[in-house]
ROTORFI-717990 format. One record per residue (C-alpha): residue in one letter; x negated, y, z; residue number from 1. Coordinates in Angstrom, 1 decimal, always signed. Layout:
<bavexs>
+------+--------+--------+--------+-----+
: type :   east :  north :     up : seq :
+------+--------+--------+--------+-----+
:    A :      X :      Y :      Z : NUM :
...
+------+--------+--------+--------+-----+
</bavexs>
This chain:
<bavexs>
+------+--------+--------+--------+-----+
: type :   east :  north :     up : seq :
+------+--------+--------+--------+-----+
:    X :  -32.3 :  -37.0 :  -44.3 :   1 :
:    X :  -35.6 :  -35.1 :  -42.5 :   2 :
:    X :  -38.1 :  -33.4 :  -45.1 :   3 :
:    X :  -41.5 :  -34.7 :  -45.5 :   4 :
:    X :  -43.8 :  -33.1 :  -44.1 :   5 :
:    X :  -46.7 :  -34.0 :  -46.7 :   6 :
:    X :  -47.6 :  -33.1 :  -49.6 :   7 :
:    X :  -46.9 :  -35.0 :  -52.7 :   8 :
:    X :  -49.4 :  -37.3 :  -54.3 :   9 :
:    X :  -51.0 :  -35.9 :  -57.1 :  10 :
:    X :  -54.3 :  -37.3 :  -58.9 :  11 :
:    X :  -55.9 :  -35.9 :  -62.0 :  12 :
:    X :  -56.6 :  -38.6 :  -65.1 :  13 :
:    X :  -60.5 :  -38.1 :  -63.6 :  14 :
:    X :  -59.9 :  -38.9 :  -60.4 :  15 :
:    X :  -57.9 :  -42.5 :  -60.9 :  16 :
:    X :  -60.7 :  -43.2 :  -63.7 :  17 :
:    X :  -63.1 :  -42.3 :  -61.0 :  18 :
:    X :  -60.8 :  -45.0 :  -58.6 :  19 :
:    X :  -61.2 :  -47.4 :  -61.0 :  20 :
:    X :  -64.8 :  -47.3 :  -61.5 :  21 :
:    X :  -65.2 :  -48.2 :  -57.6 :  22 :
:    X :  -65.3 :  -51.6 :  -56.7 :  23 :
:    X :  -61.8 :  -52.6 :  -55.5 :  24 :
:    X :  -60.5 :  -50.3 :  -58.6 :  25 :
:    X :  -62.4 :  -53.1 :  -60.8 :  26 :
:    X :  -61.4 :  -55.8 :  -59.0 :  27 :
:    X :  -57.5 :  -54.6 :  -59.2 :  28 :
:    X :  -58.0 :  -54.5 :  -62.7 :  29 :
:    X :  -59.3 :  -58.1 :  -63.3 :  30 :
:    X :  -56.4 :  -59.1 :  -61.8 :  31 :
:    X :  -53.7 :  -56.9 :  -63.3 :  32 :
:    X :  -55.7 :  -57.9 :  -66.8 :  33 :
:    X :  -55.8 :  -61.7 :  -65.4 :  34 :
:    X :  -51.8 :  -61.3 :  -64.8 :  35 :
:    X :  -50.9 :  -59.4 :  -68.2 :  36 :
:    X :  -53.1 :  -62.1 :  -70.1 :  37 :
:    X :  -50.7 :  -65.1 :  -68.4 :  38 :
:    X :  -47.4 :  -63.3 :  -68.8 :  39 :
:    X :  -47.5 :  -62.1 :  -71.9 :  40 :
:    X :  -49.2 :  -65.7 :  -73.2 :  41 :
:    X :  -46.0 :  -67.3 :  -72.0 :  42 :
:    X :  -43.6 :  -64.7 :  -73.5 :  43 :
:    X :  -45.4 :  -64.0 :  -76.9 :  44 :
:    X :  -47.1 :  -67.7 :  -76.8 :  45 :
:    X :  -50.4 :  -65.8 :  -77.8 :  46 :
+------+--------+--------+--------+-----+
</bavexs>
């Protein structure tokens, strides 16, 4: 198998809190706290 030729991904803790603070990083959020909030209501029955 061929080596990559790019670098790996690395982001500090400030940059993804950074990502998040954007728009689509709130939005991706809601829905991944939207998702959690049904899943775990129909495992735990909270």
């Amino acid at each position: 198998m061929a080596e990559s030729s790019t670098a790996p991904l690395t982001l500090s803790t400030g940059t993804l809190a950074a990502w998040f603070a954007t728009p689509l990083g709130r939005y991706l959020l809601e829905r991944e706290q939207a998702y959690f909030d049904r899943t775990l209501a129909d495992i735990f029955g909270f």
